[in-house]
Backbone as CSV, one residue per row, in Angstrom:
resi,resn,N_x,N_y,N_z,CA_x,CA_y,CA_z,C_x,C_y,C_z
1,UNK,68.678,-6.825,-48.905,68.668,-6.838,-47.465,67.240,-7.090,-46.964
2,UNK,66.861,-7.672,-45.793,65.630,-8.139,-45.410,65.352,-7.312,-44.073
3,UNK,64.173,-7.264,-44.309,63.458,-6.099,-43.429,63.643,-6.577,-42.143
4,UNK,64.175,-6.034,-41.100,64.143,-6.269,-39.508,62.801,-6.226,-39.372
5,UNK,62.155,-7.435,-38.313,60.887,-7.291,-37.566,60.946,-6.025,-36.160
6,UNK,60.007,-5.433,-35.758,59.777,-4.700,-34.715,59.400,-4.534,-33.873
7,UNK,59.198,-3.975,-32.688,57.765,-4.168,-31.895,57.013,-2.917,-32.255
8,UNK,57.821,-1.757,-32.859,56.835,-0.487,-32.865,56.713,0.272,-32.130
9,UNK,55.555,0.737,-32.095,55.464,1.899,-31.485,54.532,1.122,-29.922
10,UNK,55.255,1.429,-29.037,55.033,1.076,-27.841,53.959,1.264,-26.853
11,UNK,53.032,2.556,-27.737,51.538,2.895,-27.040,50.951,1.723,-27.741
12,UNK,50.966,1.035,-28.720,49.694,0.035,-28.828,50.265,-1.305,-28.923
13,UNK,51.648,-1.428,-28.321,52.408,-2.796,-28.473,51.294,-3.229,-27.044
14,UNK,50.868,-5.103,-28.010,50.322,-5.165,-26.405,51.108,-5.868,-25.742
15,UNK,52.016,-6.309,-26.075,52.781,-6.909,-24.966,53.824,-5.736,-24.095
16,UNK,53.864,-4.675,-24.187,54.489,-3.651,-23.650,52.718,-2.765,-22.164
17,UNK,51.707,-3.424,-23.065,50.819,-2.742,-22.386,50.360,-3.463,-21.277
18,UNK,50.410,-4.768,-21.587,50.051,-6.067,-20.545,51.153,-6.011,-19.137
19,UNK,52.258,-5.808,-19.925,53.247,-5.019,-18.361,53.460,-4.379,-17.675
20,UNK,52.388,-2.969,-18.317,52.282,-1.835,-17.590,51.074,-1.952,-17.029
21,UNK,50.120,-2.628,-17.401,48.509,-3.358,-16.780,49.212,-3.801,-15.642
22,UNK,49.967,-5.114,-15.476,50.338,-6.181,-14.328,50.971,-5.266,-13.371
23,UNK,51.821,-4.549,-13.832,52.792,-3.178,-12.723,52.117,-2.850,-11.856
24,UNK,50.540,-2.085,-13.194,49.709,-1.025,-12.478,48.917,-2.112,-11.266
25,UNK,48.373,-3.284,-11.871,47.348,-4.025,-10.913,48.571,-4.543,-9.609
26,UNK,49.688,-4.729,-9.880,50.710,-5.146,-8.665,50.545,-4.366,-7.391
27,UNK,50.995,-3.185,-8.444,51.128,-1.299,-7.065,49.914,-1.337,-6.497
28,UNK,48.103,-1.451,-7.209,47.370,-1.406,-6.447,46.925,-2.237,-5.457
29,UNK,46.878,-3.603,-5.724,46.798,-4.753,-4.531,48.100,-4.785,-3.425
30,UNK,49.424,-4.247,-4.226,50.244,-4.166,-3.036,49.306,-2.887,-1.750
31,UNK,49.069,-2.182,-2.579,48.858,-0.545,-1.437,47.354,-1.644,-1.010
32,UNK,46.590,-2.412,-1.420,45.225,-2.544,-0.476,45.567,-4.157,0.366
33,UNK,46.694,-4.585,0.327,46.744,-5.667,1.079,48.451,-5.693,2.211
34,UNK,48.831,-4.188,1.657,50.138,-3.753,2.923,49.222,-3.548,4.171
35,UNK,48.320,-2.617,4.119,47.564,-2.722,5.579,47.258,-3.898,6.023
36,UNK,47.247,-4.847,5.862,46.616,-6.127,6.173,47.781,-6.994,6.713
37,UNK,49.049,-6.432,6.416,50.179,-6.909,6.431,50.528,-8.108,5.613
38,UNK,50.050,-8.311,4.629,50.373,-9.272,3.310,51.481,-8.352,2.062
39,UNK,52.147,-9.469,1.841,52.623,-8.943,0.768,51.413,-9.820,-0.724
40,UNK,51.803,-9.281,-2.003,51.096,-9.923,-3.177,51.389,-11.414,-3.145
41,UNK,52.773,-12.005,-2.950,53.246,-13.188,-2.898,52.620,-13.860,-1.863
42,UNK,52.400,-13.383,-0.586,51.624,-13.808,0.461,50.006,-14.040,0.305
43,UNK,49.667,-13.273,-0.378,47.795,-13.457,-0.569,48.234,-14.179,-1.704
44,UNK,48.662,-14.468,-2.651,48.587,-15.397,-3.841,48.617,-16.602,-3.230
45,UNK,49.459,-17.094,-1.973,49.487,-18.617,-1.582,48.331,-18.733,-0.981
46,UNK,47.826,-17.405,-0.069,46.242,-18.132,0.463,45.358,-17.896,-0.349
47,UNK,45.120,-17.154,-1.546,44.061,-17.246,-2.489,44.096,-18.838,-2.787
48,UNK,45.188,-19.302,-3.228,45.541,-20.506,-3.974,45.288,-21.359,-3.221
49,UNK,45.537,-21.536,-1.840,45.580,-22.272,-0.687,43.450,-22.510,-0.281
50,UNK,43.144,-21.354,-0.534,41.653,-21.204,-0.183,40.789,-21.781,-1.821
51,UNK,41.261,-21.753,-3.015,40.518,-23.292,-4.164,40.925,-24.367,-4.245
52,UNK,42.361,-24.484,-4.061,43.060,-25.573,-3.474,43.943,-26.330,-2.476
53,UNK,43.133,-27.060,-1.213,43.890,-26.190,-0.011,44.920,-28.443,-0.507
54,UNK,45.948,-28.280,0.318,47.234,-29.018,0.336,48.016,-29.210,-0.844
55,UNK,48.136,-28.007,-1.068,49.422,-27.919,-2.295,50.844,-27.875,-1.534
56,UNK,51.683,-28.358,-2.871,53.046,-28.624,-2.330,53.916,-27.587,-2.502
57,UNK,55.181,-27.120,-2.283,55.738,-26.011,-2.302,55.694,-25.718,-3.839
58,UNK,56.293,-26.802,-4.857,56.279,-26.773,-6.522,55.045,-26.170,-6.789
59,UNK,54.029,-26.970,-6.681,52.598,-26.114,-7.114,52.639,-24.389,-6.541
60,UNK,52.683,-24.490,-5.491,52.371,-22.972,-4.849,52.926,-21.496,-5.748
61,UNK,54.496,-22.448,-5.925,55.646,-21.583,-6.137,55.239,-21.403,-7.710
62,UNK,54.494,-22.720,-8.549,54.191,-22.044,-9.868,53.361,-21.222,-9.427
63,UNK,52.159,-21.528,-9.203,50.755,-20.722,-9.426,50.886,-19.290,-8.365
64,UNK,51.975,-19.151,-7.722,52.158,-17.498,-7.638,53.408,-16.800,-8.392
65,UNK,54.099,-17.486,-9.743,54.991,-16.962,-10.411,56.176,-17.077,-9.706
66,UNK,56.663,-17.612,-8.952,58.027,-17.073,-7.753,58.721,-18.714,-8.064
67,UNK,59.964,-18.416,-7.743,60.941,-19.320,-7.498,60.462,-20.518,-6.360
68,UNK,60.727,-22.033,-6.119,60.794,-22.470,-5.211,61.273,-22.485,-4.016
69,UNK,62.619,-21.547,-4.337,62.966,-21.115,-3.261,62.346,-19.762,-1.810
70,UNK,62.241,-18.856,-3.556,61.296,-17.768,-2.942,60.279,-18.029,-2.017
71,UNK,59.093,-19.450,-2.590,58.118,-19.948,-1.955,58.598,-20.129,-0.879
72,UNK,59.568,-20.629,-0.458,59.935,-21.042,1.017,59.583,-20.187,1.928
73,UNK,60.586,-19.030,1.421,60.761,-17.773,2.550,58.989,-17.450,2.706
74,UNK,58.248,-17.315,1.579,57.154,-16.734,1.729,56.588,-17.576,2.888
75,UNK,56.406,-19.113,2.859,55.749,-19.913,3.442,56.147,-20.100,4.787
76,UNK,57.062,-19.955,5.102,57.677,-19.316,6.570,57.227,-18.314,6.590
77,UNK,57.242,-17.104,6.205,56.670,-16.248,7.221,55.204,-16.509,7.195
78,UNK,54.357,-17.152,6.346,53.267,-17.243,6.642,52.762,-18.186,8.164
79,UNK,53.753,-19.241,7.551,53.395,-19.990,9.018,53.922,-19.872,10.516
80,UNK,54.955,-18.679,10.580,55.408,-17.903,11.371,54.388,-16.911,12.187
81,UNK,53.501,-16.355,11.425,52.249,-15.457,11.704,50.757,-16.677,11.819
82,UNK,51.102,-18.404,11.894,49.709,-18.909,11.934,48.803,-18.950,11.167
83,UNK,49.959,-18.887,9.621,48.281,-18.566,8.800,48.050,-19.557,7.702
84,UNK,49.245,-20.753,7.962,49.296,-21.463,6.874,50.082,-22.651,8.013
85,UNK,49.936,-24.058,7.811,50.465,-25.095,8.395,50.850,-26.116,7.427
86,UNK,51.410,-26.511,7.991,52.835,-27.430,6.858,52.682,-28.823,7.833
87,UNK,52.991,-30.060,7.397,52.952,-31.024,7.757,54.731,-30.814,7.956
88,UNK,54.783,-31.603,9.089,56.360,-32.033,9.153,57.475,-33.108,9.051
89,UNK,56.286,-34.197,8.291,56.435,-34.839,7.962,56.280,-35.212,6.128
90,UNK,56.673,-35.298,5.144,56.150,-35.504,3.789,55.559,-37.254,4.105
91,UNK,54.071,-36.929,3.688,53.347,-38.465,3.478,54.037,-39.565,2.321
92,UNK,53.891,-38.337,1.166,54.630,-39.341,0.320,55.694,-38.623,-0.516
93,UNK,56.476,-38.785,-0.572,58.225,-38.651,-1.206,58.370,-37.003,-0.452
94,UNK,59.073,-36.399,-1.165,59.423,-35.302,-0.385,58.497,-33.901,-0.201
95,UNK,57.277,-33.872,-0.876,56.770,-32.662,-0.644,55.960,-32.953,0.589
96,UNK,55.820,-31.857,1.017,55.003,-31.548,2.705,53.776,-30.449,2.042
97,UNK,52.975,-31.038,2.045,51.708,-30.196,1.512,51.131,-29.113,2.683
98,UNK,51.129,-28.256,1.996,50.569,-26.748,3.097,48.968,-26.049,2.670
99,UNK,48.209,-26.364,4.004,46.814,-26.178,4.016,47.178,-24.483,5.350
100,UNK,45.721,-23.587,4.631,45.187,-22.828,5.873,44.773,-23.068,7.013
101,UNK,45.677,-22.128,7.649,44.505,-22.544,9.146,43.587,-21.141,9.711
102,UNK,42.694,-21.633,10.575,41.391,-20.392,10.457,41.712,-19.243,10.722
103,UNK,43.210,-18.834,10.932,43.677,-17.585,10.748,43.326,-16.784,9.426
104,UNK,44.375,-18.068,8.754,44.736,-17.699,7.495,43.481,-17.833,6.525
105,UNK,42.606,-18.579,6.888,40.823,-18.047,6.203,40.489,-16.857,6.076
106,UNK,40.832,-16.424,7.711,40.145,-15.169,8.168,41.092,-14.180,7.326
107,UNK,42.600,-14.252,7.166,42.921,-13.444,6.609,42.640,-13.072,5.003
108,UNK,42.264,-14.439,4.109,41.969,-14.462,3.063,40.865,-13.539,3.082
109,UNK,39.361,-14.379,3.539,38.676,-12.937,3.126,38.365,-12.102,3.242
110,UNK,39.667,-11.285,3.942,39.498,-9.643,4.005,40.603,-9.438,2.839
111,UNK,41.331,-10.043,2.729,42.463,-9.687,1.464,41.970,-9.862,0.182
112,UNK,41.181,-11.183,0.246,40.695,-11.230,-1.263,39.515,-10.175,-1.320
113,UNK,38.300,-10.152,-0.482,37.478,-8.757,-0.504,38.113,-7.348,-1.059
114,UNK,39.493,-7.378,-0.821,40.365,-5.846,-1.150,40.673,-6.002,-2.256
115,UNK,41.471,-6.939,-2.698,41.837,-7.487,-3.951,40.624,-7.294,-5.029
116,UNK,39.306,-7.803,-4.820,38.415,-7.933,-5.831,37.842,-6.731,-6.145
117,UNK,37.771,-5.871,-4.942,37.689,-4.239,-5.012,38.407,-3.867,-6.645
118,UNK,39.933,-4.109,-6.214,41.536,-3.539,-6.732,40.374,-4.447,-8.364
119,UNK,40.307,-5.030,-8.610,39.714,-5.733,-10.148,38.876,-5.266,-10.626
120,UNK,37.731,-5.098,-9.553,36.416,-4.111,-10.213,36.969,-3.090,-10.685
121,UNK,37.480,-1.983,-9.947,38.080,-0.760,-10.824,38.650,-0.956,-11.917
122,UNK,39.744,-2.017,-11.891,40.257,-2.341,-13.235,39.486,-2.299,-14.496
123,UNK,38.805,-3.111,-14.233,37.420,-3.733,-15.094,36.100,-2.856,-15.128
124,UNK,36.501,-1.734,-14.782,35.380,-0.638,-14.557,35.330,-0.123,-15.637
125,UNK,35.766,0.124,-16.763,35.809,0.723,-18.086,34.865,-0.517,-19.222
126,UNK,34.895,-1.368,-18.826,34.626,-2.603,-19.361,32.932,-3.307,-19.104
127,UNK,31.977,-3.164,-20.406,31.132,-4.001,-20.379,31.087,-5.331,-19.974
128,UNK,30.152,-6.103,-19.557,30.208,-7.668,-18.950,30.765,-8.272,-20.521
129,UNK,29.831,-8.164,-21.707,30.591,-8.466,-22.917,31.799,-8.201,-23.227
130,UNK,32.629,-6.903,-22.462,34.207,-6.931,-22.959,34.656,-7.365,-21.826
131,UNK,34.216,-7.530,-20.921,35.325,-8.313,-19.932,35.174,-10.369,-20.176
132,UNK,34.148,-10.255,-20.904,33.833,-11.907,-21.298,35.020,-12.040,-22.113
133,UNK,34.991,-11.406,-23.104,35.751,-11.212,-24.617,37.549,-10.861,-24.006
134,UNK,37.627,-10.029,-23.357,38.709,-9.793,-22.929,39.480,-10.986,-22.175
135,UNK,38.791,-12.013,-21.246,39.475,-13.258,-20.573,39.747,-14.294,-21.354
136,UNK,38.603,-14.119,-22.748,38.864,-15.439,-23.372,40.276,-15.187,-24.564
137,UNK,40.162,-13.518,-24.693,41.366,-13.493,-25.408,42.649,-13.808,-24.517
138,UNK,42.558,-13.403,-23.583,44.036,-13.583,-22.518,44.582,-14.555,-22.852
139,UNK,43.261,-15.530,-22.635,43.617,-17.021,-22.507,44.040,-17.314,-23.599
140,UNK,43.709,-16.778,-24.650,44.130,-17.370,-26.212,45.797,-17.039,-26.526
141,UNK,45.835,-16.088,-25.906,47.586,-15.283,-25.980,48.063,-16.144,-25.221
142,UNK,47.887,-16.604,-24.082,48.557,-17.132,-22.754,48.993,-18.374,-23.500
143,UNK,47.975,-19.106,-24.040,48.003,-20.223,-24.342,48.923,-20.437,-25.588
144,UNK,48.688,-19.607,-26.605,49.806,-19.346,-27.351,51.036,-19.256,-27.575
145,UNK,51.473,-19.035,-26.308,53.141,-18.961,-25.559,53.571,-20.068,-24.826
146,UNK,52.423,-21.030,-24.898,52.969,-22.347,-23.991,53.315,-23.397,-25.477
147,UNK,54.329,-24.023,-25.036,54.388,-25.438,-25.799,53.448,-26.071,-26.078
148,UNK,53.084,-26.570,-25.114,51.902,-27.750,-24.926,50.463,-27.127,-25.067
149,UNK,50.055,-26.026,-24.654,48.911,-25.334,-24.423,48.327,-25.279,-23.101
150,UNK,49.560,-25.924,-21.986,49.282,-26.197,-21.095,49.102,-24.670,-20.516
151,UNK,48.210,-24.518,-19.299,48.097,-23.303,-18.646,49.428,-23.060,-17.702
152,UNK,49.770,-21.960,-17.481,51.162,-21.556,-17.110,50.783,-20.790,-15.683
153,UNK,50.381,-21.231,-14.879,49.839,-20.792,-13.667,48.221,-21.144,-13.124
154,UNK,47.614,-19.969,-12.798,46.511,-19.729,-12.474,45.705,-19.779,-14.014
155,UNK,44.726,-20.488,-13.575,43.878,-20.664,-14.845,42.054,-20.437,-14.267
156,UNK,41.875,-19.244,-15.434,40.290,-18.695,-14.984,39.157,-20.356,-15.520
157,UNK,39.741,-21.285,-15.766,38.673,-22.072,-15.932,38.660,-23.606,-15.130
158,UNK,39.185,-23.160,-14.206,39.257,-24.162,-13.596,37.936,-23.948,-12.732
């Protein structure tokens, strides 16, 4: 009979720990960007929107993890509150590319200011050498799980 593989023991599984990391960093940027009235899905399109501003709903909807559909709803209420503008017309084939408007600047950097707060603490246990060492491993795992090696979202080296 052949030995079943495992995951083990679940305090040092890291893929069990990387989920309870993302949970923990979720709950805290949710609690420092609810006052602001953002949800996480909402500051992810204007973070994204503020390095790359006229992305299309496909792009958006990868690089904040969410459904295309999901993106929708998000992107309505953003541009419902003025903080994001949509062409209403698609220039070319069907996407309508969505840029900030100086609302939605203004709202970025008080959200991302909170947000980067919510990281320092994270990263507060962590020498500049283990947080060097620590991104380039991410990336090595991340990358590991793709087919291609392509980056699967947000990528720290761009």
């Amino acid at each position: 009979m052949s030995q079943v593989e495992k995951v083990g023991d679940l305090a040092v599984s890291v893929g069990y720990l990387l989920k309870q990391t993302a949970t923990a960093l979720h709950a805290s940027m949710d609690a420092v960007l609810r006052p602001q009235g953002l949800t996480v899905s909402q500051y992810s399109v204007l973070e994204l929107l503020g390095h790359e501003p006229e992305q299309s709903n496909a792009d958006l909807a990868r690089g904040a993890f969410v459904t295309r559909q999901s993106m929708n709803e998000v992107l309505r209420g953003l541009q419902d509150r003025g903080l994001v503008a949509r062409a209403d017309v698609a220039e070319h084939g069907r996407a309508r590319p969505t840029r900030l408007t100086p609302a939605g600047s203004e709202a970025l950097a008080g959200a991302s200011a909170a947000v980067a707060r919510v990281e320092k603490r994270m990263l507060s246990p962590l020498s500049t050498a283990e947080h060097t060492a620590l991104v380039a491993r991410l990336i090595a795992c991340r990358d590991a799980l793709t087919d291609d090696g392509a980056p699967t979202g947000g990528d720290a080296a761009r």
